[in-house]
N, C-alpha and C positions, 0 to 999 in steps of 0.2 A: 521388675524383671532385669537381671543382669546383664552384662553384655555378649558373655558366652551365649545365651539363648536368644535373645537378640539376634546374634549372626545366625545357629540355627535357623531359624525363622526364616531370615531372610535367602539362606540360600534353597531352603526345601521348596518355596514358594517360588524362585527363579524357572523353573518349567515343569511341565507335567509330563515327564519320562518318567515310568514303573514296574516293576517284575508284574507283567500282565499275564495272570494265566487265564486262558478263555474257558469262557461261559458256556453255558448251556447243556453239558452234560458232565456230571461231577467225575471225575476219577480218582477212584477210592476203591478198595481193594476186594468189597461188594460186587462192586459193577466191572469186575476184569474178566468174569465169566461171558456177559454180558459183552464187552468190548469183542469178545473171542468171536461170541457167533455171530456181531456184523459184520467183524471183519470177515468172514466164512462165505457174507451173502456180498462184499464188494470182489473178494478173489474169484468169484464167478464172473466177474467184468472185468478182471483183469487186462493191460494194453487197450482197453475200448476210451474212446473221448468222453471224457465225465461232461457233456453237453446238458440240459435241461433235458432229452428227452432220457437219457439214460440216470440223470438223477427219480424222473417219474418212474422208471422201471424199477430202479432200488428200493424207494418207498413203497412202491405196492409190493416187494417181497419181503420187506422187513416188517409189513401188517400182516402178512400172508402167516409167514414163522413167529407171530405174537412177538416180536419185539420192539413192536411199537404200535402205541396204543391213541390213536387221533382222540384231539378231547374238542378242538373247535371242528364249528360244522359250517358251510358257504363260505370256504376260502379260496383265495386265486391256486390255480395250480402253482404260483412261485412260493408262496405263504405254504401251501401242505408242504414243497420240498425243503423247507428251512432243516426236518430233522435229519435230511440226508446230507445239509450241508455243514450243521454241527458233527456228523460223525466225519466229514472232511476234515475238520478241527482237529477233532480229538486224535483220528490216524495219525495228521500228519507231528501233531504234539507228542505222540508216544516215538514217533518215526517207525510207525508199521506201515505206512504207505505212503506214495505221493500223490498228491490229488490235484491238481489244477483245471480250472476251468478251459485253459486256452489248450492244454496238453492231454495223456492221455495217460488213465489211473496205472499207477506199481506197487505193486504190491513189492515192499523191500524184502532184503535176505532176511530180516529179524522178524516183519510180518509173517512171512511163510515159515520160519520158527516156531514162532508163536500156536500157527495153526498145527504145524506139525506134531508137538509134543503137547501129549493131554497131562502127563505128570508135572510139566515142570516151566508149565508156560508165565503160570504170576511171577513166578522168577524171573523172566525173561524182561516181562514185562518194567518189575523191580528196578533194574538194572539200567533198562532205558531212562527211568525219572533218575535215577543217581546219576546215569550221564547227558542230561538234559542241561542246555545250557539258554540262556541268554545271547544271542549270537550279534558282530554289527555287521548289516550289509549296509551302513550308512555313515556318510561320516562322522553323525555324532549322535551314538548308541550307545545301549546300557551291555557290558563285555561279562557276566557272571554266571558260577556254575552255581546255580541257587542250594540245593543240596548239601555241598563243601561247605558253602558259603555260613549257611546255619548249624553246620555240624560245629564249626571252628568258634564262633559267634555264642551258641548255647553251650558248649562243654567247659567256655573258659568263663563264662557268667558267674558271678559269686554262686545266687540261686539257681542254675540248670533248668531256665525256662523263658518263657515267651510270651508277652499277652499278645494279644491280638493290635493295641495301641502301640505297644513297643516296636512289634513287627509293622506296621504303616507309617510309625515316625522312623523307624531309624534303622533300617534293614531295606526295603521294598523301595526306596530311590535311590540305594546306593548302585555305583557306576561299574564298579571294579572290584574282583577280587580281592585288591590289594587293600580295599578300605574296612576288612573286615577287624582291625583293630583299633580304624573309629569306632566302628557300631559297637564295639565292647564299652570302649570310657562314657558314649554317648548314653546307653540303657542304665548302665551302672551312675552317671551323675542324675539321670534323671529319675531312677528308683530312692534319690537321697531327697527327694524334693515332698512338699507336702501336697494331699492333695487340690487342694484349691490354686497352686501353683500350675500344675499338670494338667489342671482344667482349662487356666490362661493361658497356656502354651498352645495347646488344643483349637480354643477358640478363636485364639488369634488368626489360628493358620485357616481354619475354617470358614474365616471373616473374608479372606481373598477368595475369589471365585476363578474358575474357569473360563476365558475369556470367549471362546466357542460354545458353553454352556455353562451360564449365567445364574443355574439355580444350585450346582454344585461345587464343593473345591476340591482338589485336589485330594484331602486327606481323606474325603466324602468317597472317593471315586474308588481310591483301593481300600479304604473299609468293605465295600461292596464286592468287593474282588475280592478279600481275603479269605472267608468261607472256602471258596475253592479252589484258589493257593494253599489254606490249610491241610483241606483233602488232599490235594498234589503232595506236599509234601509229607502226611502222615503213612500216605501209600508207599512211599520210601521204604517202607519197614524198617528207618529210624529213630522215627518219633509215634507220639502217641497225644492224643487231645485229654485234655484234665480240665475242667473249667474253663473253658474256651482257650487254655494257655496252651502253645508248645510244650510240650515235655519231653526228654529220652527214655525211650521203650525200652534199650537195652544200656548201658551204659560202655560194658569191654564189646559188643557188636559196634558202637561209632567209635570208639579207640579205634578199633581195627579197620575201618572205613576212614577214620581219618588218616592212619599213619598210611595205609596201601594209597590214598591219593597225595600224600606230601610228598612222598615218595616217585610216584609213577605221572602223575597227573601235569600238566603242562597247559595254558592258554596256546591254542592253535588260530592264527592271524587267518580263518580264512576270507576270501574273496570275493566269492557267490554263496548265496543260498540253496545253491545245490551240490556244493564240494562241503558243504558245510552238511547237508542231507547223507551224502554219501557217507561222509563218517557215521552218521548217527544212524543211518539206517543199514548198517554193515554187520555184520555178524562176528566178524573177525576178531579174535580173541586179542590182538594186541593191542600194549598199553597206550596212554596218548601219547605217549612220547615216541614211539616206534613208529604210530601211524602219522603222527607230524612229522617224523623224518622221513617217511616216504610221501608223504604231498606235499612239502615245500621242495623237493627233487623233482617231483611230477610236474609243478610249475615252474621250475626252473628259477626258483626263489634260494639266488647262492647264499644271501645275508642271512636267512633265519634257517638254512642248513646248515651252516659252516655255527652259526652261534649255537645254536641246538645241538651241533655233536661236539664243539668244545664244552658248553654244560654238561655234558654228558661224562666225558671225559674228567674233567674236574671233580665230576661231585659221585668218579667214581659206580654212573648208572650204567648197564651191559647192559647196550644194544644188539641186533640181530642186522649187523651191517654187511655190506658185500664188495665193499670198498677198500684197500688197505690204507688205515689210518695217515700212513704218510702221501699218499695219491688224494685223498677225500679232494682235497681244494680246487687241485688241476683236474679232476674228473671231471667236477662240475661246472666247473670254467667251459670247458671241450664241448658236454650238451649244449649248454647256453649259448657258446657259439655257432655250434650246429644248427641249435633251433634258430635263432636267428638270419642267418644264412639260408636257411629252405624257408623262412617266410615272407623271404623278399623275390627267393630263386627258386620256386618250388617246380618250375620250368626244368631245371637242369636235374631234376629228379626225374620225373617225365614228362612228355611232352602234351601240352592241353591244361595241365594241374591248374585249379582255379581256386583261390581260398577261400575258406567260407569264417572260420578262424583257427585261433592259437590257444592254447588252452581252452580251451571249446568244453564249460561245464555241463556235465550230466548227471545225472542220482548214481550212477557206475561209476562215477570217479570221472577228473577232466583229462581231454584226452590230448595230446600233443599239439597236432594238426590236423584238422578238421579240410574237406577240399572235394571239389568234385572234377570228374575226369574229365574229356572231349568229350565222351558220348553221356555226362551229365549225370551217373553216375555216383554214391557218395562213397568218399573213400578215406576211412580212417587210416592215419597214417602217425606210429610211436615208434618212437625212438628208444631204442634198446637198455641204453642208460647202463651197461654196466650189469644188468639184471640179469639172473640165471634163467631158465627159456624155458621151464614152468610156470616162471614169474609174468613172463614177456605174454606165454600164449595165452596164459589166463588174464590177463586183462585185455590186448587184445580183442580176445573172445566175449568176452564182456561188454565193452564197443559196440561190437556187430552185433553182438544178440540184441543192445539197448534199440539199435538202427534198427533191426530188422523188425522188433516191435509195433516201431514209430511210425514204419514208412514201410508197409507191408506190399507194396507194387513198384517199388524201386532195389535196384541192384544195391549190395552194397559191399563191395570189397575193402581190404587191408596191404597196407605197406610196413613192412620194417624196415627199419635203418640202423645199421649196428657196425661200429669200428670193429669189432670180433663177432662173424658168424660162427658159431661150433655146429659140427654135428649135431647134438642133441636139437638145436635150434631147428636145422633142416629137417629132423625127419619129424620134429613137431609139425611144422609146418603140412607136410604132405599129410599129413592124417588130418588135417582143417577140414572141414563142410563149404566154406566157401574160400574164395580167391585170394593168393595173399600171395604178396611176393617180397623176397628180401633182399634188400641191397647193403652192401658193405660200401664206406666211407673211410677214407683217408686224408690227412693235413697236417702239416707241420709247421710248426710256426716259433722261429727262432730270434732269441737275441744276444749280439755279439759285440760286445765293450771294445771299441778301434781306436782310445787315444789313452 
């Protein structure tokens, strides 16, 4: 064995990070009919605490409407709820909902999509797996849009396919988008190999075990996963299974798939798992790149705004900005000072203000300042940002409806803060359902060369 494969070896084997798609209920383009009407029977508990007892209520409605069939008989009631907590899985995998044990079920804008439209819901669904991603909320995660990733990987392959081997050695531990032109030279050197060579590669790696489970390895573990990784991805309606191998179903349908994400598609740095939900569970037509440029604004994140619209600018992409190109910098310097300023002095905003936090994430998108009043009160409070006052009250609005959800016997008002009130902004405001009030803000902040 050479030394090229040699270091293979040893680096695949350095840890057991993997494109883990979960288990236990396939998705595959069979069973989206199927996904439609549980989701049907959790949007009936929609804002409720997905708690064990309301897991027990959803199981007996989902045997009720015959979509789910017990096959064990003397189980603990935790064991019968497992099938309600696989379809907690698979919601929150497609992003039709958020389901938490500690929190209380949402059904996202794309769920209630989904339910809404009986023509054109596999679509929708479609859509969510091409924009599914691999996301890190840790510091050392796997960062990949699996989708792209094999669209780029299988179109530039000599042959235009995939085994299932090739996909577990050399595609399903990779880290980063950016390595999708190793996994090309790596499949491509390793289809030159004989097979009794391809066997030792195999079994070498096999030979290493899992140091938490001692009977398997690593390459053991996503074999067993790749069955429905496979399904995940054939439901793309980009590929298609041929002898266990990947295949392209349509050839100019991933051209076209691939050029609109070369083009539009962007890795977005997020933060939490739930600014990362909101994306994914938003219905909102814009490209990544338009909604990265409105959440790294939303966080007050100047470096990957300021680099994202000079990419932008550069390579020639039209954004839907509201900023004038020569302002962009110092706009976003002004919130960032701002917010900072009311996070230390949210006092001199009004009087009582208590922080709960600062970008304070929700499946609605994160929200500025987070705080509750003297009389204890929650009160969302954003900063106007520059934002037209359609923009302003519909997020906002968005906020309170999350809150009012959450915390259904607690008050819960809105502040805005905006260096320009307009009109349009104020008579927004007055047609609100609940309590909001707006302050305008002023500062100047000068420097003057004296030698």
């Amino acid at each position: 064995m050479n030394t090229y494969w040699k270091n293979f070896i040893k680096t695949y084997i350095s840890d057991t990070l993997y494109w883990y798609i979960p288990k236990g209920f396939t998705v595959k383009e069979e069973n989206f009919e199927s996904i439609r009407n549980k989701l049907k029977v959790l949007n009936k508990h929609n804002f409720k605490r997905f708690d064990k007892n309301l897991q027990t209520i959803i199981r007996k409605e989902l045997i009720k409407k015959n979509l789910y069939i017990p096959k064990a008989k003397n189980q603990s009631e935790e064991d019968e709820n497992a099938i309600v907590r696989v379809l907690k899985v698979v919601n929150t995998t497609l992003g039709l909902a958020w389901v938490n044990d500690s929190e209380k079920l949402h059904i996202t804008e794309v769920g209630k999509k989904v339910l809404e439209d009986n023509n054109s819901y596999k679509e929708i669904i479609r859509e969510q797996i091409h924009k599914f991603q691999f996301n890190k909320y840790k510091e050392y995660s796997i960062q990949v849009n699996p989708i792209y990733y094999l669209s780029k990987v299988i179109i530039n392959l000599k042959d235009k396919y995939l085994t299932k081997d090739e996909y577990c050695l050399f595609i399903a531990k990779k880290m980063y988008n950016y390595d999708i032109s190793k996994s090309i030279e790596e499949v491509e050197r390793y289809r030159l190999l004989s097979d009794n060579s391809k066997n030792k590669i195999i079994e070498k790696i096999k030979s290493k075990k899992i140091p938490i489970n001692k009977r398997k390895s690593i390459y053991e573990t996503i074999f067993r996963n790749s069955t429905y990784a496979f399904n995940f991805f054939v439901s793309s309606n980009l590929f298609k299974l041929e002898k266990k191998s990947l295949n392209i179903l349509d050839i100019q349908k991933l051209k076209t798939f691939i050029k609109e994400n070369d083009k539009n598609n962007i890795w977005i740095e997020f933060r939490e798992e739930k600014d990362w939900f909101y994306y994914y569970g938003n219905y909102n037509k814009k490209t990544a790149i338009e909604f990265a440029l409105d959440y790294y604004r939303d966080i007050s994140d100047v470096n990957n705004s300021i680099n994202l619209f000079n990419f932008c600018k550069k390579n020639k992409i039209s954004i839907n900005n509201e900023i004038l190109d020569k302002d962009f910098k110092s706009v976003l310097v002004d919130e960032k000072i701002l917010e900072d300023f009311l996070e230390r002095h949210l006092e001199e905003l009004e009087e009582g203000l208590k922080l709960i936090g600062r970008q304070y994430p929700t499946i609605t998108g994160p929200i500025d300042i987070l705080a509750n009043d003297k009389y204890g009160n929650i009160v969302v409070i954003e900063l106007k940002k520059n934002r037209v006052a359609d923009k302003v009250i519909g997020q906002i609005s968005r906020y309170v409806t999350f809150f009012e959800n959450e915390f259904e016997k607690q008050k819960i008002r809105a502040i805005i803060v905006g260096k320009n009130i307009d009109r349009n902004l104020e008579k927004s405001v007055k047609a609100l359902k609940f309590q909001t009030d707006l302050y305008k803000f002023d500062y100047k902040v000068a420097f003057k060369k004296i030698n």
